[in-house]
C-alpha positions as CSV (number, residue, x, y, z in Angstrom):
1,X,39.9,14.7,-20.7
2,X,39.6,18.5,-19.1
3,X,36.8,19.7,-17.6
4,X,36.1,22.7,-20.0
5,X,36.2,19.9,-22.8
6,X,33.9,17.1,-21.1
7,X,31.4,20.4,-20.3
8,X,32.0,21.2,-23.8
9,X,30.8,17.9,-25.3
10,X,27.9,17.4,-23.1
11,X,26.7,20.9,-24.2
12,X,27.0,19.8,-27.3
13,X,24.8,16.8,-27.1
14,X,22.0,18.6,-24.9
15,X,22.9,17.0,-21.7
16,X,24.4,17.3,-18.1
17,X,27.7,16.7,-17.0
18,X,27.3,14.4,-13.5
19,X,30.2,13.8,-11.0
20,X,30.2,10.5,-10.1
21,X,33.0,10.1,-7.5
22,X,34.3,13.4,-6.4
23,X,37.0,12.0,-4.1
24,X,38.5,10.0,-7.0
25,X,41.7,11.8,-8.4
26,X,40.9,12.7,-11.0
27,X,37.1,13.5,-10.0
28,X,35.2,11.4,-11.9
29,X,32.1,12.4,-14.1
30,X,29.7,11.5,-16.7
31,X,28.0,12.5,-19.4
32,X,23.9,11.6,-18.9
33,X,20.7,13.0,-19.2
34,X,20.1,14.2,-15.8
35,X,16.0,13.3,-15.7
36,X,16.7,10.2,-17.0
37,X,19.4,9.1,-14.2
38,X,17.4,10.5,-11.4
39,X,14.3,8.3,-12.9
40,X,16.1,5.6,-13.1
41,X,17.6,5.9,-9.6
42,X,14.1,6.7,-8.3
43,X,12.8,2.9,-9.7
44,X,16.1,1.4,-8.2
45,X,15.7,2.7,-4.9
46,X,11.7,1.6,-5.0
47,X,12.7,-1.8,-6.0
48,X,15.5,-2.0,-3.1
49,X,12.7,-1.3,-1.2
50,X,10.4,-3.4,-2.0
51,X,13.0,-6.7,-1.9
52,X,14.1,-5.3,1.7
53,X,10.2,-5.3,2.7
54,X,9.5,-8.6,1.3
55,X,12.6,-10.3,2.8
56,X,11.6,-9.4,6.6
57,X,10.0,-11.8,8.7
58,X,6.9,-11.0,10.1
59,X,5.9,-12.5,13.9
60,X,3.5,-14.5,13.9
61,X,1.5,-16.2,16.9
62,X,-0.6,-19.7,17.2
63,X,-2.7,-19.6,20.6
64,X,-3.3,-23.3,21.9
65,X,-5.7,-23.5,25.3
66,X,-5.1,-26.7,27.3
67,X,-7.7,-28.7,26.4
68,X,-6.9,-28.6,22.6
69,X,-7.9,-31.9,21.1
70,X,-4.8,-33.6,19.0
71,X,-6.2,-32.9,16.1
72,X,-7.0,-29.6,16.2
73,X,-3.4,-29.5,17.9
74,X,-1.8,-31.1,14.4
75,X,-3.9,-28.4,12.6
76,X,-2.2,-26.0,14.2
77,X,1.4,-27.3,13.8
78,X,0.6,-27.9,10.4
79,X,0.0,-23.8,10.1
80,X,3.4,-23.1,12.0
81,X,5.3,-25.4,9.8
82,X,3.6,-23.4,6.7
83,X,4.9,-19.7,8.8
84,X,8.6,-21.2,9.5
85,X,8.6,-22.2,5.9
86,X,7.8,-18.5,4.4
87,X,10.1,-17.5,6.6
88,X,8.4,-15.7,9.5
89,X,9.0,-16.8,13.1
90,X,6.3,-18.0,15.3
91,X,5.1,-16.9,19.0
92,X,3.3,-19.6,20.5
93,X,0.8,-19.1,23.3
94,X,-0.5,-21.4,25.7
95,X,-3.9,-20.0,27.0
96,X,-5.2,-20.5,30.6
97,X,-8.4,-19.8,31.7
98,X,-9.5,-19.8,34.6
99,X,-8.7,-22.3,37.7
100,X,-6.5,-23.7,34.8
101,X,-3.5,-21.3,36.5
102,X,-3.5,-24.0,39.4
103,X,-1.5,-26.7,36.9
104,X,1.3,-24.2,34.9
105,X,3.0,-27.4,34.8
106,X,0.7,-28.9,32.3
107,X,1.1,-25.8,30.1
108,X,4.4,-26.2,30.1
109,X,4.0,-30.1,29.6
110,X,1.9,-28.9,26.0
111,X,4.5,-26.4,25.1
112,X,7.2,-28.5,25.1
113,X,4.5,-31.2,22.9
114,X,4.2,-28.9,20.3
115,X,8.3,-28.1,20.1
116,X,8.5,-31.8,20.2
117,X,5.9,-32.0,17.3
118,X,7.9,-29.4,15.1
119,X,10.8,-31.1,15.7
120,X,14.0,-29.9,13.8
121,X,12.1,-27.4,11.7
122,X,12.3,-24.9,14.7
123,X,15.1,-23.3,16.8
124,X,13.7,-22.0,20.2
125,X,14.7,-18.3,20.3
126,X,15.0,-17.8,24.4
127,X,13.2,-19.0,27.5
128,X,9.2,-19.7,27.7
129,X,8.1,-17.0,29.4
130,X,4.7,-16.4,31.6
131,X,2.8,-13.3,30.8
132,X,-0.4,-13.0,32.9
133,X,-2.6,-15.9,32.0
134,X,0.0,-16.8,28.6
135,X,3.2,-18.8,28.8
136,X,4.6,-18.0,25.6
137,X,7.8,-18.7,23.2
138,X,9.7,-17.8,19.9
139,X,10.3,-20.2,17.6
140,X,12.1,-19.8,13.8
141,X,13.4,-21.7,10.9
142,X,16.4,-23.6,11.3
């Protein structure tokens, strides 16, 4: 229909005339209450949101020291199974202290315990990496 007619009918029922798609040919418009859509666009947009923060993975980080008993260790895998399985990834950090620093190669021994522990629940997401006194790695759900 023409545009004088379309403005003519939503004059007549006491509401706005909205252009949808103004590269279509014809333009395309439609007849709505104007509050109303820009309400309703307002929830959709704060629901969108929402989903978009919910679906993000947060990082999460388990710190293990080198003279972790294997239980305690278990405990701990047990947590990063729960993490992977909500979705977030996991940073785990092996702690030295002190003359500990002498023997990195028993850090890296109990790092790669604990990937063998998780097993195929994890995918290794880079390197292990030494930060000061921390040799650290990324781990997420397969």
């Amino acid at each position: 229909m023409s545009s004088k007619e379309a403005q003519f009918l939503a004059n007549e029922q006491g509401v706005d005339l909205v252009e949808i798609a103004a590269n279509a040919n014809p333009p395309v418009v439609k007849i709505i209450d104007w509050g109303k859509f820009q309400y309703q666009k307002m929830k959709e947009e704060a629901k969108n949101r929402k989903k978009a923060r919910e679906k993000q993975s947060e990082l999460k980080q388990m710190k293990i020291g080198l003279k972790i008993s294997e239980n305690d260790l278990n405990i701990k895998i047990r947590k990063m199974r729960e993490f992977l399985d909500d979705g977030d990834r996991v940073k785990i950090m092996v702690i030295f202290k002190g003359r500990e620093m002498a023997h990195k190669e028993i850090g890296t021994e109990l790092l790669n315990k604990v990937l063998g522990l998780l097993g195929d629940d994890a995918v290794v997401e880079g390197k292990s990496q030494f930060n000061g006194r921390n040799l650290s790695v990324q781990v997420r759900k397969k």
